[in-house]
C-alpha positions as CSV (number, residue, x, y, z in Angstrom):
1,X,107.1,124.9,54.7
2,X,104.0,125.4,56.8
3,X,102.7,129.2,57.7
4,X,100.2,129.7,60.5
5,X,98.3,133.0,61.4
6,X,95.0,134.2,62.4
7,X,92.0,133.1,60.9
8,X,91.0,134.1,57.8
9,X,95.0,135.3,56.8
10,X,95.2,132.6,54.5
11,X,93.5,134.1,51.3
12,X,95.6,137.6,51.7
13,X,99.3,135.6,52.0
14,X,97.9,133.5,49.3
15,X,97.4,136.8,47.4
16,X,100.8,138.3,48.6
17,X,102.7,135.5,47.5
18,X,101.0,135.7,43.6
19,X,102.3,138.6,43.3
20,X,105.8,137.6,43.6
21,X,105.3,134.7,42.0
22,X,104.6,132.0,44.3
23,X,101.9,130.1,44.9
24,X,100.8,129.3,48.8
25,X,98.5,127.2,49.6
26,X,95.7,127.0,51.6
27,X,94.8,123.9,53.8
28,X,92.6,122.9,57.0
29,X,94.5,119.3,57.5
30,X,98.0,117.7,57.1
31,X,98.7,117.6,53.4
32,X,98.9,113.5,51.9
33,X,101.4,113.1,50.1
34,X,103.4,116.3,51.8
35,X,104.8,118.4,48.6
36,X,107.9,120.4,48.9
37,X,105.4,123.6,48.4
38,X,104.2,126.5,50.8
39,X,101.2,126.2,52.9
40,X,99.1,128.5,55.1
41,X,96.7,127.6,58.0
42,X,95.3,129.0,61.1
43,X,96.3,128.5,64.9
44,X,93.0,127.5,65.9
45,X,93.7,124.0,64.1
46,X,97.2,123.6,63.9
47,X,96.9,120.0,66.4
48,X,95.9,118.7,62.9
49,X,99.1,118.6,61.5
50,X,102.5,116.9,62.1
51,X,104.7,119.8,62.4
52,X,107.9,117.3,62.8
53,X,107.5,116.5,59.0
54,X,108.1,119.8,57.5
55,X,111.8,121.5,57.5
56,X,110.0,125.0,58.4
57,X,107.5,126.5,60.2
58,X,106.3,130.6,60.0
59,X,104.5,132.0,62.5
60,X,102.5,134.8,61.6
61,X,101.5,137.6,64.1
62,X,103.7,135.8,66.6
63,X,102.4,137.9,69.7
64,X,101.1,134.8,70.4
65,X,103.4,133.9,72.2
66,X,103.6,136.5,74.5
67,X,102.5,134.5,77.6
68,X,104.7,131.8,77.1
69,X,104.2,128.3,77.6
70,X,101.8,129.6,80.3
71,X,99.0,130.0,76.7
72,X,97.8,126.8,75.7
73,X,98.3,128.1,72.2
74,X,101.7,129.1,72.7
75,X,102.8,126.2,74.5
76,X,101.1,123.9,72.1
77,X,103.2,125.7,69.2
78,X,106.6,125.2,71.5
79,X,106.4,121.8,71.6
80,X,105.1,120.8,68.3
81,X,107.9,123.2,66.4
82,X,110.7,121.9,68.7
83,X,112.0,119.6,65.9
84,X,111.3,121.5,63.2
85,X,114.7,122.7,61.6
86,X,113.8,126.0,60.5
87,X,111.7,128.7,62.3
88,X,110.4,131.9,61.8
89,X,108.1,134.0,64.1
90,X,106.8,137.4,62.7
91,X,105.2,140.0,64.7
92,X,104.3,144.0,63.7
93,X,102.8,144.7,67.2
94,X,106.2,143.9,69.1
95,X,106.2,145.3,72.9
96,X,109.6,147.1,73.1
97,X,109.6,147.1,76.6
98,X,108.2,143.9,77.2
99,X,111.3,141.3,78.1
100,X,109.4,138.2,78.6
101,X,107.8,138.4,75.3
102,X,110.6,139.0,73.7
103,X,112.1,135.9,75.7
104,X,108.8,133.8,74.5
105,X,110.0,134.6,71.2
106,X,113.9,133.4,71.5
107,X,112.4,130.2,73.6
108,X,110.1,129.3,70.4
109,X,113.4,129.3,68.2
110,X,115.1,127.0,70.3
111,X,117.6,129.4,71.6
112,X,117.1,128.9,75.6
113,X,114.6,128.6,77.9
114,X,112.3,131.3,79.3
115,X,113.4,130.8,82.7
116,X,117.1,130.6,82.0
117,X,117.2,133.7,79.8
118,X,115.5,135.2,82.4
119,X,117.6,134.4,85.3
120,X,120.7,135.5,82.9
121,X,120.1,138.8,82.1
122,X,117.1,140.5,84.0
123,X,116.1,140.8,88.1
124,X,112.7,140.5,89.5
125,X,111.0,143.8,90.9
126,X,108.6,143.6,93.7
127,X,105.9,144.7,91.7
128,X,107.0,141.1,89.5
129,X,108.3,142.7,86.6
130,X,111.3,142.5,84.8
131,X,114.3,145.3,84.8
132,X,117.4,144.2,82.7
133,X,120.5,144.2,85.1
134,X,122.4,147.0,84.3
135,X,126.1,145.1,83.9
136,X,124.0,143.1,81.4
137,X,122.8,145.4,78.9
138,X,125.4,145.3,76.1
139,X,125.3,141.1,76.5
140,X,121.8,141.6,76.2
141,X,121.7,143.9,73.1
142,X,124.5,141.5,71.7
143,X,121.9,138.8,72.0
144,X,119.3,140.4,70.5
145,X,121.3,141.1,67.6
146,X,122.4,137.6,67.0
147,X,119.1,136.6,66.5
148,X,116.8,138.8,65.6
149,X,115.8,141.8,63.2
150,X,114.0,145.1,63.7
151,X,112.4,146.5,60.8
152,X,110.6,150.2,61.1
153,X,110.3,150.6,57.2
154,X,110.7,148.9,54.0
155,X,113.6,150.8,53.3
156,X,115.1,148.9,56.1
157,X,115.3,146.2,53.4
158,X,116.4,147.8,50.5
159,X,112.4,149.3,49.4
160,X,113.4,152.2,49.0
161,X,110.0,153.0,46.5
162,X,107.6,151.9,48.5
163,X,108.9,153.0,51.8
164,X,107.2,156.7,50.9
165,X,103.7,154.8,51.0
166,X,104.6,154.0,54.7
167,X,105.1,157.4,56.1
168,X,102.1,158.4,58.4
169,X,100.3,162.0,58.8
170,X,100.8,164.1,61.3
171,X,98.2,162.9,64.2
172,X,95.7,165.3,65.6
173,X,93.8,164.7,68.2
174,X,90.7,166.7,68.9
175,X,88.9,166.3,72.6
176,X,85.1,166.7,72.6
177,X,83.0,167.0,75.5
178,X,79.7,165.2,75.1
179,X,76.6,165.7,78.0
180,X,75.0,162.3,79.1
181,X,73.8,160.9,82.7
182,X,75.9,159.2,84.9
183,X,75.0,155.6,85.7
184,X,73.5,157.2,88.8
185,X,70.8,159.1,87.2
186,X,72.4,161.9,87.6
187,X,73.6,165.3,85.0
188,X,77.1,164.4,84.4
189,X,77.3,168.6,83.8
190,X,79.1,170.6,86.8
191,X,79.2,167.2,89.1
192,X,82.6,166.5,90.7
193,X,84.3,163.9,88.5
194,X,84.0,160.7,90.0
195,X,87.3,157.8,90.1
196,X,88.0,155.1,90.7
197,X,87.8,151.3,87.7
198,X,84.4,151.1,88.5
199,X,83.4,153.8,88.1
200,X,85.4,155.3,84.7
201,X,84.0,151.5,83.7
202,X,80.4,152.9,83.9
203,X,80.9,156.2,82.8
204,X,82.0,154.8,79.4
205,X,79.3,152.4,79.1
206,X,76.8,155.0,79.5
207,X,78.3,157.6,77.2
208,X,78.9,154.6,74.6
209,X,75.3,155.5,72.3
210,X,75.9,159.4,72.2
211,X,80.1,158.9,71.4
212,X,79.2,156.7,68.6
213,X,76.4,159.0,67.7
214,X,79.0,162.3,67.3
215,X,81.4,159.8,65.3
216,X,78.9,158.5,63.0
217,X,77.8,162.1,62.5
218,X,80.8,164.1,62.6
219,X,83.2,162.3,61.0
């Protein structure tokens, strides 16, 4: 089995996987001879190995796939996984509401093309976005569930323990108001606010030295 993710992932799953008892590891080519162990690599040089020979591939962070076969990354992991028996894509920055991502997903497991899955359950908007139809919702949900899991804790899984170290504070969000010049030269102080990408663009380039100035002092 072959895992990929970001750069510099390897050494924390090799670390994650002592822990349980397993030992991952780390290589930068196509293992010779090919072992029937666990190894971990990085996107960025996954044309170095023969994916065909192992029986499964992990993909870690699999939001790389996002853009579909229209990423060079994401195409390039398509088509070198496509015979590879078993596959698993992992992601923990999922967009819910994001249909053709999820589709990118079920195309890397073999289970349909993009374009197909598209035309099955979801309609074009003029903006050229996706909406689900609505007489396909429960197909689509049915679907989902076939193939995939949705985990929001470790209790999800039976971690019951450690699901408590998982639990987030309260957020609290505190607005300050810090005086600078506008990239006109001007005292952005009792000055009609001005809009527009451009211009909110500017405004936070200016104001970048005294924001990280209050951070690095107040908190």
């Amino acid at each position: 089995m072959i895992i990929f993710g970001p750069l510099c992932t390897g050494i924390q799953l090799t670390r994650e996987a002592a822990a349980m008892g397993l030992t991952v590891r780390v290589v930068r080519s196509m293992p010779s001879p090919l072992e029937n162990s666990i190894y971990v690599t990085n996107y960025e040089i996954a044309d170095k190995f023969t994916l065909s020979a192992f029986r499964a591939v992990v993909l870690d962070e699999s939001s790389i796939l996002k853009h579909g076969k229209e990423c060079k990354t994401a195409a390039a992991m398509m088509a070198a996984c496509s015979g590879v028996p078993f596959r698993l894509s992992l992601t923990a920055t999922p967009c819910p509401n994001d249909f053709a991502e999820m589709l990118s997903q079920a195309e890397f497991l073999g289970l349909g093309s993009r374009d197909f899955l598209l035309s099955k359950f979801f309609r074009t908007l003029s903006s050229g976005k996706f909406a689900l139809r609505m007489h396909a919702e429960d197909a689509f949900a049915g679907w989902l569930a076939q193939w995939s899991v949705w985990i929001s804790s470790p209790k999800d899984i039976g971690f019951d323990a450690e699901a408590n170290l998982y639990v987030l504070p309260p957020m609290t969000i505190e607005y300050v108001k810090v005086k600078t010049e506008d990239p006109g030269g001007e005292s952005s102080s009792g000055k009609k606010r001005k809009t527009g990408v451009m211009n909110a663009a500017a405004a936070r380039r200016s104001t970048l030295e005294v924001r990280f100035i209050y951070l690095f002092l107040f908190f």
